[in-house]
Z-matrix of the N, CA and C atoms (Angstrom, degrees):
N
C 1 1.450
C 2 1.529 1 109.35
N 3 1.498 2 116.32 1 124.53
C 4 1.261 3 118.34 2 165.07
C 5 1.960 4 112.04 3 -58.92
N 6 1.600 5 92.02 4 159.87
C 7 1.552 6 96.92 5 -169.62
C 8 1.785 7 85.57 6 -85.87
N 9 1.692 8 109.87 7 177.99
C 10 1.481 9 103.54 8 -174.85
C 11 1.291 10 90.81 9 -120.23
N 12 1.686 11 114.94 10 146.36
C 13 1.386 12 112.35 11 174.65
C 14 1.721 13 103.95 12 -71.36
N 15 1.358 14 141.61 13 20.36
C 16 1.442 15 126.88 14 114.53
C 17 1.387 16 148.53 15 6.33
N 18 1.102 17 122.85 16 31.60
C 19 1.381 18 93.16 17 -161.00
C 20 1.345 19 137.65 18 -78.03
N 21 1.422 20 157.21 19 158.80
C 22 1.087 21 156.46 20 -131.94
C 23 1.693 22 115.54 21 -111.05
N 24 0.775 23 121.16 22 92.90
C 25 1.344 24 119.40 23 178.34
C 26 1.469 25 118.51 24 -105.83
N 27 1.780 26 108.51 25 112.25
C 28 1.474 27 119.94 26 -171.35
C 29 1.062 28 107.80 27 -109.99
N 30 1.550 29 127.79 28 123.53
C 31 1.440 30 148.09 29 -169.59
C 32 1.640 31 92.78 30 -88.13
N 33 1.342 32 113.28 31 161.83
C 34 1.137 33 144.18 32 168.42
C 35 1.681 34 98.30 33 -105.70
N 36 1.247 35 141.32 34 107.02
C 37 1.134 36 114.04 35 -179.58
C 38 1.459 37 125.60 36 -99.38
N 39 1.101 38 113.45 37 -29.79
C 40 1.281 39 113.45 38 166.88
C 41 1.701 40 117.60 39 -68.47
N 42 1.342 41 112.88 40 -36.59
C 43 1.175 42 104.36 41 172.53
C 44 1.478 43 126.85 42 -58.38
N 45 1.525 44 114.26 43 -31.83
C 46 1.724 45 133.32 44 166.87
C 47 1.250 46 102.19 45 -73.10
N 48 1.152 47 142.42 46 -2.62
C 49 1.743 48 142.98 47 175.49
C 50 1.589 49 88.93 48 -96.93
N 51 1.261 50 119.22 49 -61.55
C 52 1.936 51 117.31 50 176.13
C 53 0.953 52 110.36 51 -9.32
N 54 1.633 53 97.02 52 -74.29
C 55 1.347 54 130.51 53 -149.91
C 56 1.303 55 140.73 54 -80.56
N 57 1.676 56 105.23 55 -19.62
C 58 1.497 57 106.57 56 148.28
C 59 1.507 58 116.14 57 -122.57
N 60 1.357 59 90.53 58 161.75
C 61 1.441 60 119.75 59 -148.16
C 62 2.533 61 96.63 60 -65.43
N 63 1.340 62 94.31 61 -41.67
C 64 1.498 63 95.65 62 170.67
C 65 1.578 64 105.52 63 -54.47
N 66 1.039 65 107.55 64 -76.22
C 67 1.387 66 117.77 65 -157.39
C 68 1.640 67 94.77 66 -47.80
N 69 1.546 68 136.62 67 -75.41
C 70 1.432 69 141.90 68 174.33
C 71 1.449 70 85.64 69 -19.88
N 72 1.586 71 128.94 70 -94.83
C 73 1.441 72 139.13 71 -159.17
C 74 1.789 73 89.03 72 -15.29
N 75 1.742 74 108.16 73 -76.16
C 76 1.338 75 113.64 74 -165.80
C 77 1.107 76 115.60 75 -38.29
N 78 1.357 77 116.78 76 -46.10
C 79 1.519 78 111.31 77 -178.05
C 80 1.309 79 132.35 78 -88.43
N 81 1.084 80 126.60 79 -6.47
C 82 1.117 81 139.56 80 134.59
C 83 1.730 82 138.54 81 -45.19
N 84 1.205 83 111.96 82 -41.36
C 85 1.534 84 136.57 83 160.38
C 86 1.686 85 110.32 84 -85.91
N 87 1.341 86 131.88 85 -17.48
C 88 1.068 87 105.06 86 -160.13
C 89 1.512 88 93.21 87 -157.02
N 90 1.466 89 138.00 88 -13.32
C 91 1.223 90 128.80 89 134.16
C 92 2.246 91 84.13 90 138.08
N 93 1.236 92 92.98 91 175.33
C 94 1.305 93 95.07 92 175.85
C 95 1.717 94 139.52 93 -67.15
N 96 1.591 95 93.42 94 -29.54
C 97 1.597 96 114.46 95 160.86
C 98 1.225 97 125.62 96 -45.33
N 99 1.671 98 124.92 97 -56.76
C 100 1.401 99 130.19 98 -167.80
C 101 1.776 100 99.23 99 -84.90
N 102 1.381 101 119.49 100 -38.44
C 103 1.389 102 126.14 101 145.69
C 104 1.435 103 126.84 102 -12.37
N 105 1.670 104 105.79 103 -71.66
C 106 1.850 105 115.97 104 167.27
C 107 1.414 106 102.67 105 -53.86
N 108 1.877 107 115.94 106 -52.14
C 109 1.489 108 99.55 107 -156.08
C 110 1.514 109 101.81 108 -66.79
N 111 1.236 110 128.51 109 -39.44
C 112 1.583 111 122.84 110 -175.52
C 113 1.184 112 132.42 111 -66.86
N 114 1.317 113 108.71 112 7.61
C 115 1.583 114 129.21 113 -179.39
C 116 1.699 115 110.09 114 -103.03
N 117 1.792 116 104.10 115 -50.18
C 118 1.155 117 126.39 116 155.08
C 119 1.671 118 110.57 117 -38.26
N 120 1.469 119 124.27 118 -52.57
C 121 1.414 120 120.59 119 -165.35
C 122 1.095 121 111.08 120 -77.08
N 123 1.794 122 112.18 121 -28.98
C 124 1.163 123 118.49 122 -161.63
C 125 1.683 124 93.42 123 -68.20
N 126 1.403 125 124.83 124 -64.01
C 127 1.834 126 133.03 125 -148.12
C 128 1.634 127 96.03 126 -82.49
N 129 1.499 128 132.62 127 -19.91
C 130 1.432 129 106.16 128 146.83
C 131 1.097 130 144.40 129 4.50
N 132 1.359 131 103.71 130 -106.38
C 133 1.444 132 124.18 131 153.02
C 134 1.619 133 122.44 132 -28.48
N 135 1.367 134 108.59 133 -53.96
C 136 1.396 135 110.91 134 -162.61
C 137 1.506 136 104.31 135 -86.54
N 138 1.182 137 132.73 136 -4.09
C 139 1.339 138 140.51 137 171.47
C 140 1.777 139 102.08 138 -87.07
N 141 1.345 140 101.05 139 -60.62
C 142 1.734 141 89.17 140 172.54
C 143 1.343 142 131.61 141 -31.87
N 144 1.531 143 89.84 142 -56.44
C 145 1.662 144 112.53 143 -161.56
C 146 1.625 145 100.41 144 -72.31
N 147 1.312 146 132.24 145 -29.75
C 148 1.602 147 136.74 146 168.90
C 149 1.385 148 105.80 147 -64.53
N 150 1.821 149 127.22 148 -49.17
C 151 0.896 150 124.61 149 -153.56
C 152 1.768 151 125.24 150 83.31
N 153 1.030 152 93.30 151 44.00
C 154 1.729 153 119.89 152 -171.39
C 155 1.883 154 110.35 153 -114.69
N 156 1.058 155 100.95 154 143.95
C 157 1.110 156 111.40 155 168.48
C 158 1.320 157 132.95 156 -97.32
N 159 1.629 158 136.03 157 59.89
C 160 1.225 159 127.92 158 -159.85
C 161 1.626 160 142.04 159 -57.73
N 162 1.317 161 114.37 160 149.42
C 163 1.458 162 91.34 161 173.38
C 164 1.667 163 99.26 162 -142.86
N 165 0.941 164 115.03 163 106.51
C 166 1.507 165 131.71 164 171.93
C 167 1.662 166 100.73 165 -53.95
N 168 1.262 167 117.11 166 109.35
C 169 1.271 168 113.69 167 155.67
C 170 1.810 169 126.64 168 -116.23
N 171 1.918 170 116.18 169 132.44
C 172 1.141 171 134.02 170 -151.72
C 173 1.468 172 102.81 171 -144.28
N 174 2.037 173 98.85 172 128.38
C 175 1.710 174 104.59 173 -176.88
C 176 1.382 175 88.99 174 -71.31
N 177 1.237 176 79.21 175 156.80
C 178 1.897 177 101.51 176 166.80
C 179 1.236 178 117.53 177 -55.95
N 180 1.546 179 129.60 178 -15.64
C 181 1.256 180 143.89 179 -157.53
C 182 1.585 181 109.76 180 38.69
N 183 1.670 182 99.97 181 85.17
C 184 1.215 183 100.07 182 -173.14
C 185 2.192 184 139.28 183 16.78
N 186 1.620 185 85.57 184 33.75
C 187 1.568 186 91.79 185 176.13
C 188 1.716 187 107.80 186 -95.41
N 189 1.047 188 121.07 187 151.30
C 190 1.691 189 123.36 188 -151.36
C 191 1.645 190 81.00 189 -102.15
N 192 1.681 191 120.84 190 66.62
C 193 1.517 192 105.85 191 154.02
C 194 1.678 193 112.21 192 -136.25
N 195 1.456 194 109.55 193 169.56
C 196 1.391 195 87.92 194 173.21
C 197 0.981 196 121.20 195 -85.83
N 198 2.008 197 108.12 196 -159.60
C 199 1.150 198 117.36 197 -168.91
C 200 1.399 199 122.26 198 -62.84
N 201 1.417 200 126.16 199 144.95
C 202 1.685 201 107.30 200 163.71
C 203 0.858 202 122.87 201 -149.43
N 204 1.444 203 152.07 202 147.33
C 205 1.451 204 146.16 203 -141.55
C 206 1.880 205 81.61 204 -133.28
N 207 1.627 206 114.79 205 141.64
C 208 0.597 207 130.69 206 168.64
C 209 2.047 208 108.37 207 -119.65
N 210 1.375 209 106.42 208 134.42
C 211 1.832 210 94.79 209 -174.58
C 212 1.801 211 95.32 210 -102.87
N 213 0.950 212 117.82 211 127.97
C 214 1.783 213 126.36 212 -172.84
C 215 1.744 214 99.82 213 -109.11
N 216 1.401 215 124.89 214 -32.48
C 217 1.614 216 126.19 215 147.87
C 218 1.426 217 101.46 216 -154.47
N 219 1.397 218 88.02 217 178.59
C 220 1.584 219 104.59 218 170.49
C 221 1.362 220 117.78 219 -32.31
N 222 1.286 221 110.05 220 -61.51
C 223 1.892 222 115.37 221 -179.61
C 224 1.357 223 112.64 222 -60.34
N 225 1.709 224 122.15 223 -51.42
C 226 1.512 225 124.30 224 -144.61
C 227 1.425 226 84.05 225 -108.51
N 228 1.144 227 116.18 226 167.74
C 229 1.525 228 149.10 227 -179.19
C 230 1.614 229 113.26 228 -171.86
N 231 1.631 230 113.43 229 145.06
C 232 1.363 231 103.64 230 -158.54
C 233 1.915 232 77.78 231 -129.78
N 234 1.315 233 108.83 232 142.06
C 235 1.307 234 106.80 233 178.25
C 236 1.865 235 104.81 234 -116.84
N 237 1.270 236 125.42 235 149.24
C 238 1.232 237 111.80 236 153.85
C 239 1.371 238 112.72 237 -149.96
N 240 1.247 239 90.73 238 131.65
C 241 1.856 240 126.78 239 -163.44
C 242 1.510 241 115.28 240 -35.57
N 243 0.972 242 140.02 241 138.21
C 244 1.405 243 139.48 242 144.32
C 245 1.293 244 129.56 243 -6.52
N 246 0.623 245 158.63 244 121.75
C 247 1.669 246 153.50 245 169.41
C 248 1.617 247 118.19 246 -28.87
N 249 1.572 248 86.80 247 -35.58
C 250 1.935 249 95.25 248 172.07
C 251 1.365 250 129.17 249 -100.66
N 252 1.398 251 102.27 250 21.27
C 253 1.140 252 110.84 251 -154.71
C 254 1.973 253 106.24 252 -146.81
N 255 1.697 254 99.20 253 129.88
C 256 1.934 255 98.65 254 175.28
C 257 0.995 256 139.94 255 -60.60
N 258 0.937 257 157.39 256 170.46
C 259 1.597 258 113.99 257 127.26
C 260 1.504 259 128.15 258 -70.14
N 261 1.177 260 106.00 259 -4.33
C 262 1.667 261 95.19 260 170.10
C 263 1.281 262 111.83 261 -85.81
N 264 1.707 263 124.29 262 -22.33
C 265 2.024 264 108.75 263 170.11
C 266 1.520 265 109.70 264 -66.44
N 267 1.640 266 105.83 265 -22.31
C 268 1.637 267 106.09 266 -157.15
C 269 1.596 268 101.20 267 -91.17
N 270 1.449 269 125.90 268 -3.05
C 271 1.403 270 150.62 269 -167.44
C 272 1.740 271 106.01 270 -95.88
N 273 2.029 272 93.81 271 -48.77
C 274 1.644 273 95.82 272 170.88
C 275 1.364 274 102.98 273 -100.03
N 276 0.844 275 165.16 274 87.16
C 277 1.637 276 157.47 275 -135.61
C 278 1.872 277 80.47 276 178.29
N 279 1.549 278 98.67 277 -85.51
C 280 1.361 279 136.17 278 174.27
C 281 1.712 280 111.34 279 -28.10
N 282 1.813 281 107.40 280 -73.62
C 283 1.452 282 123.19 281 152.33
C 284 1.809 283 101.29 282 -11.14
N 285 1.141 284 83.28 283 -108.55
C 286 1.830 285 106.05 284 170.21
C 287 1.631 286 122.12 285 -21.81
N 288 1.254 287 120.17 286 -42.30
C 289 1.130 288 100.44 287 162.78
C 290 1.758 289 129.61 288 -93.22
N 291 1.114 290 106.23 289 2.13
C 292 1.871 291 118.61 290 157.95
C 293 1.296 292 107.60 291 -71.49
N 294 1.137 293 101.97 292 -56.09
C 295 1.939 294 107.99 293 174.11
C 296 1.246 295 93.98 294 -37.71
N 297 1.097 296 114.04 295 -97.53
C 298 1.929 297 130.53 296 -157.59
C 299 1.622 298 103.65 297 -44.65
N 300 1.486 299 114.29 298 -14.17
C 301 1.661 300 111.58 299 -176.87
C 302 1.505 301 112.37 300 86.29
N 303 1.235 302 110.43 301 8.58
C 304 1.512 303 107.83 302 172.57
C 305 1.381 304 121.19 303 -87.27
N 306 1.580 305 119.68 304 -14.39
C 307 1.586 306 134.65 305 -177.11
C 308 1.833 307 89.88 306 -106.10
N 309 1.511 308 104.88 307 96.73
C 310 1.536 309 112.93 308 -179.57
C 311 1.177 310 115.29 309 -94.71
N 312 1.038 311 120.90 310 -4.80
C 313 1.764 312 131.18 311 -140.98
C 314 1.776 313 82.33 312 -91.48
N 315 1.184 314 132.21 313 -39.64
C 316 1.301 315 111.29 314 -143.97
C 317 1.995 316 99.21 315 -143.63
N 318 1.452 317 115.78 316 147.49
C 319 1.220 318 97.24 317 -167.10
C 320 1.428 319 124.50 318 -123.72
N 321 1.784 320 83.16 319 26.50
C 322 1.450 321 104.43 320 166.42
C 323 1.410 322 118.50 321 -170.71
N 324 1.350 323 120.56 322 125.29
C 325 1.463 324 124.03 323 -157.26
C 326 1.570 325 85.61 324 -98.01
N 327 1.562 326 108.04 325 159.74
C 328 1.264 327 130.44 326 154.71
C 329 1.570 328 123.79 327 -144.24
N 330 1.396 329 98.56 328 130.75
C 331 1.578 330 102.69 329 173.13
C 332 1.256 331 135.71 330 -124.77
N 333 1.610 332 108.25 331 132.84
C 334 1.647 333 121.56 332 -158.13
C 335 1.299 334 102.73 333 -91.14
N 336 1.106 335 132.37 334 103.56
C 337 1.349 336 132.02 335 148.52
C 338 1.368 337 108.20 336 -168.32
N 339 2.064 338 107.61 337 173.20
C 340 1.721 339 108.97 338 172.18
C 341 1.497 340 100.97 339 -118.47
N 342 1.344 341 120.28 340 38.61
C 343 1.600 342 120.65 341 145.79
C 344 1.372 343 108.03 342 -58.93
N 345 1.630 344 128.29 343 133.33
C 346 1.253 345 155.03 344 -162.96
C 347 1.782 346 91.80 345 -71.21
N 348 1.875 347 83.46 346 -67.70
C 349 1.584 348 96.92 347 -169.28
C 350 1.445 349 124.23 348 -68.72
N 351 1.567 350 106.65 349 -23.00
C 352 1.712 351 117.79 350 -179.04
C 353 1.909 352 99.86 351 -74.02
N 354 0.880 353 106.48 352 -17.45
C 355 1.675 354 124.92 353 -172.21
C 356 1.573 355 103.58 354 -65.50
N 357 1.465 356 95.74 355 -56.88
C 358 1.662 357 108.22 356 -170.78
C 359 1.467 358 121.73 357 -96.18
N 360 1.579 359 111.02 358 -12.13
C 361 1.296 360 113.96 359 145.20
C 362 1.167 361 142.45 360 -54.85
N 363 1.722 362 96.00 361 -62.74
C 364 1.488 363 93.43 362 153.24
C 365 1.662 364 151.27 363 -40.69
N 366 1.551 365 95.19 364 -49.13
C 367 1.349 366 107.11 365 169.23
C 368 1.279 367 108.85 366 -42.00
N 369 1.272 368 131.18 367 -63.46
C 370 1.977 369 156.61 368 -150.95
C 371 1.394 370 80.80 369 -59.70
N 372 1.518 371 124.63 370 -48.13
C 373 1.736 372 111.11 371 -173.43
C 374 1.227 373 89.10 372 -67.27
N 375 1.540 374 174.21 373 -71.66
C 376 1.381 375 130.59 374 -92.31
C 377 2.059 376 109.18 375 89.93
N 378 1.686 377 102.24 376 -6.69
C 379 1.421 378 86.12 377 -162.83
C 380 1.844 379 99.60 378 -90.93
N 381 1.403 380 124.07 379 -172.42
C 382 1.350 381 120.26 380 171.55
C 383 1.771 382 104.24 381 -110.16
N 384 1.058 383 117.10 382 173.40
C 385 1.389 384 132.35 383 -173.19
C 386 1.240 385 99.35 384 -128.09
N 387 1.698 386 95.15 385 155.97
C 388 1.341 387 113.13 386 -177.62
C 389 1.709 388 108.86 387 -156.21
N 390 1.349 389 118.34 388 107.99
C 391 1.187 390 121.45 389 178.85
C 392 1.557 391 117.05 390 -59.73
N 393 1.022 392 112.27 391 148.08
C 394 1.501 393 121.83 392 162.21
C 395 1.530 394 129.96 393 -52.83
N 396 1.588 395 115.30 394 -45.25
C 397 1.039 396 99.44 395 128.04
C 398 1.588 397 163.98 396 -67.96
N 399 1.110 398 121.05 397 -13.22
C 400 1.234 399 147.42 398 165.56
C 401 1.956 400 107.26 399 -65.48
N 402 1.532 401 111.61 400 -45.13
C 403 1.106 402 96.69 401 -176.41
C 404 1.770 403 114.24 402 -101.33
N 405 1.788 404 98.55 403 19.21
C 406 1.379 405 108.55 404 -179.96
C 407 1.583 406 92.86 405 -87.28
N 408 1.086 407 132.32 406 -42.15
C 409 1.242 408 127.38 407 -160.91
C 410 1.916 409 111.68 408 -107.16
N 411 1.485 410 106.75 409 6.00
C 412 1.576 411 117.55 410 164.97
C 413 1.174 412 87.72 411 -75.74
N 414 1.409 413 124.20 412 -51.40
C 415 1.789 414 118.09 413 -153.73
C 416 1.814 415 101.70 414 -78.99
N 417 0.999 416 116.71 415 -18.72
C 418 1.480 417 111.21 416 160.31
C 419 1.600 418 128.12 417 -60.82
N 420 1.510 419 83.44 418 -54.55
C 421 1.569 420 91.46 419 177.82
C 422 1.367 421 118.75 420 -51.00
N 423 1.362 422 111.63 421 -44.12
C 424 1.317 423 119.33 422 -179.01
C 425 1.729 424 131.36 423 -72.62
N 426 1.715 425 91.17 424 -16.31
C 427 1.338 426 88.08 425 170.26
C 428 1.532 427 107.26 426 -87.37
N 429 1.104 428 130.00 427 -15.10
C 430 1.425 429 144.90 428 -170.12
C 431 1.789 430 101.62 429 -73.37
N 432 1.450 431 117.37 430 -46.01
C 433 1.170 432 107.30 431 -179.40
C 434 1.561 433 119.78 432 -86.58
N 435 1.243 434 110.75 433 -5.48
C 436 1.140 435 112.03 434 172.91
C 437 1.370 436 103.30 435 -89.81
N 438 1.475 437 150.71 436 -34.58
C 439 1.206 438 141.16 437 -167.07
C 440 0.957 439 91.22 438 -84.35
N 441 1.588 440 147.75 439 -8.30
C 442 1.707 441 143.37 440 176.53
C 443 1.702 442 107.05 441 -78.89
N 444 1.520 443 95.65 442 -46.48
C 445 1.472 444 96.06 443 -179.19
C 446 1.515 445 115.30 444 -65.66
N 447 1.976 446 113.73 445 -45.07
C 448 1.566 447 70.44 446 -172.29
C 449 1.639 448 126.22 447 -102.47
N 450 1.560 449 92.97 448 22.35
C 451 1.585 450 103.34 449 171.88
C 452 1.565 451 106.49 450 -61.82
N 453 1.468 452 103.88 451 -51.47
C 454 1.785 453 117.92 452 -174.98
C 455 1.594 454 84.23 453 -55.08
N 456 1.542 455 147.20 454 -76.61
C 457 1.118 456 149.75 455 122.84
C 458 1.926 457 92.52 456 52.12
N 459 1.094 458 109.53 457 -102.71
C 460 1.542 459 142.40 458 -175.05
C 461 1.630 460 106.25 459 -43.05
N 462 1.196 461 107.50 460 -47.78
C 463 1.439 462 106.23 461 178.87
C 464 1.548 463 115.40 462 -79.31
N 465 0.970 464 111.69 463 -32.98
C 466 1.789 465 98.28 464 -166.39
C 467 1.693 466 91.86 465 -115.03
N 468 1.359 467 127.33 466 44.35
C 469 1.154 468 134.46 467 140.70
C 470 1.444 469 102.28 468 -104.06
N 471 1.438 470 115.32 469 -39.24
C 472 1.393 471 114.22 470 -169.28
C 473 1.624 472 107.91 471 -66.58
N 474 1.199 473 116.32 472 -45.99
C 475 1.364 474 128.61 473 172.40
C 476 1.819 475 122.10 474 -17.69
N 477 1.417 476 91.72 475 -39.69
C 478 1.400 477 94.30 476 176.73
C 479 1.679 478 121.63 477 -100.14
N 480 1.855 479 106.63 478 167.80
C 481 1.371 480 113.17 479 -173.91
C 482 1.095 481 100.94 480 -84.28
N 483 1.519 482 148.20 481 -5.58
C 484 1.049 483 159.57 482 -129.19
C 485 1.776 484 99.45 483 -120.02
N 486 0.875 485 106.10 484 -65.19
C 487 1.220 486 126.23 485 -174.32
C 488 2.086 487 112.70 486 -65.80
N 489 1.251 488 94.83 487 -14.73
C 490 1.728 489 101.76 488 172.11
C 491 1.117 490 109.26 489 -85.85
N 492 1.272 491 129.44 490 -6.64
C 493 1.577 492 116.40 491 -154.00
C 494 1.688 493 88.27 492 -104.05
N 495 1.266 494 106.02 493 166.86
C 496 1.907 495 119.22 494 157.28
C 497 1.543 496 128.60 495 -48.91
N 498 1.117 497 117.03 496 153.73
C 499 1.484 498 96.05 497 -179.83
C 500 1.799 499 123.67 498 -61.84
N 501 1.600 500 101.65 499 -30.90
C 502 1.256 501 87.56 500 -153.92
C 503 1.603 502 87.82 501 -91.18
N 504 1.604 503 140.68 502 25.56
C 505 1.285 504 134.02 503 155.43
C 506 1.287 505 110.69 504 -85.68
N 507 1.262 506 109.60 505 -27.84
C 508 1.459 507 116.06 506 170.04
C 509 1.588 508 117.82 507 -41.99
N 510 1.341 509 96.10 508 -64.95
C 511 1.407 510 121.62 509 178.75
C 512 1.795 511 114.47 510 -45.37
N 513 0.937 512 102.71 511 -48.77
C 514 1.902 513 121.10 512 -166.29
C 515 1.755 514 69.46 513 -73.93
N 516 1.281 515 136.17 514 -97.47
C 517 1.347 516 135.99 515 -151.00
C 518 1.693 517 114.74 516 -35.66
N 519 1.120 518 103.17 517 -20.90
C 520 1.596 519 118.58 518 -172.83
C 521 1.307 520 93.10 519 -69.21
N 522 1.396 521 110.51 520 -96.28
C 523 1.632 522 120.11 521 155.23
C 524 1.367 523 130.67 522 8.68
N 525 0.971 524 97.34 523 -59.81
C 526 1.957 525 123.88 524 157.02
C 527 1.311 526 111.09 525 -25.33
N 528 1.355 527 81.00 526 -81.74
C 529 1.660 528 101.83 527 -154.26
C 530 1.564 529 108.69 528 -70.52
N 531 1.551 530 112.14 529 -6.20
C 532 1.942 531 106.02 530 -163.90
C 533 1.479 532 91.38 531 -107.95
């Protein structure tokens, strides 16, 4: 199997809940659950719109179950760990097997977090890093160019006489004109 120009981007998630000040607020006021989901809502989008494949990774919080991958869309998937297990082994686990060529699927890993040591692990695989801040303000950017596009979007559809009418005048004018 060819690798996919995909590439893989694995969140730390609790550590990106730490680490910004929304998400903490959220979880703090409203508990760790609505926390995941708003982190979840947030990289949606911003995984689409990159063209990334996400994978949210989350300790079990010391609950004695296994692993389980939950799929939230096509792109994102939220995993949470084993009971015996971090997310930072299950983060280099992953690392480690791209290194060694056993993780084929994808032909370039990326990892979200501001763990020191998850930082320099990663690297040692071959993988790239991505700060927390850095991917606080990618996901800005990106919502920014998308609300540019489909405003630009909005206007030069609006622009036309064509485009005011109903569909099925549309249609008769089509007709028309060929």
């Amino acid at each position: 199997m060819y690798p996919s120009i995909t590439p893989l981007l694995l969140v730390d998630g609790y550590n990106i809940i730490g680490s910004w000040s929304s998400l903490k607020a959220t979880r703090d006021r409203h508990g760790l659950e609505q926390a995941r989901h708003e982190l979840v809502e947030t990289l949606i989008n911003y995984t689409v719109h990159k063209g990334y494949k996400t994978r949210v990774v989350f300790d079990s919080q010391y609950q004695k179950t296994p692993s389980t991958i939950e799929h939230h869309s096509q792109h994102l998937s939220i995993c949470f760990t084993a009971w015996t297990q971090t997310a930072d082994t299950y983060i280099e686990k992953v690392c480690a097997a791209f290194f060694s060529r056993q993780e084929t699927d994808h032909d370039r890993i990326i990892v979200a977090t501001s763990d020191r040591d998850q930082y320099l692990t990663a690297m040692g695989y071959g993988a790239e890093w991505m700060s927390v801040d850095v991917l606080a303000k990618d996901i800005q950017s990106s919502r920014s160019q998308v609300k540019r596009k489909q405003q630009s979007n909005k206007r030069s559809r609006g622009r036309l006489l064509f485009n005011c009418l109903d569909t099925q005048s549309q249609e008769k004018l089509a007709r028309w004109l060929s």
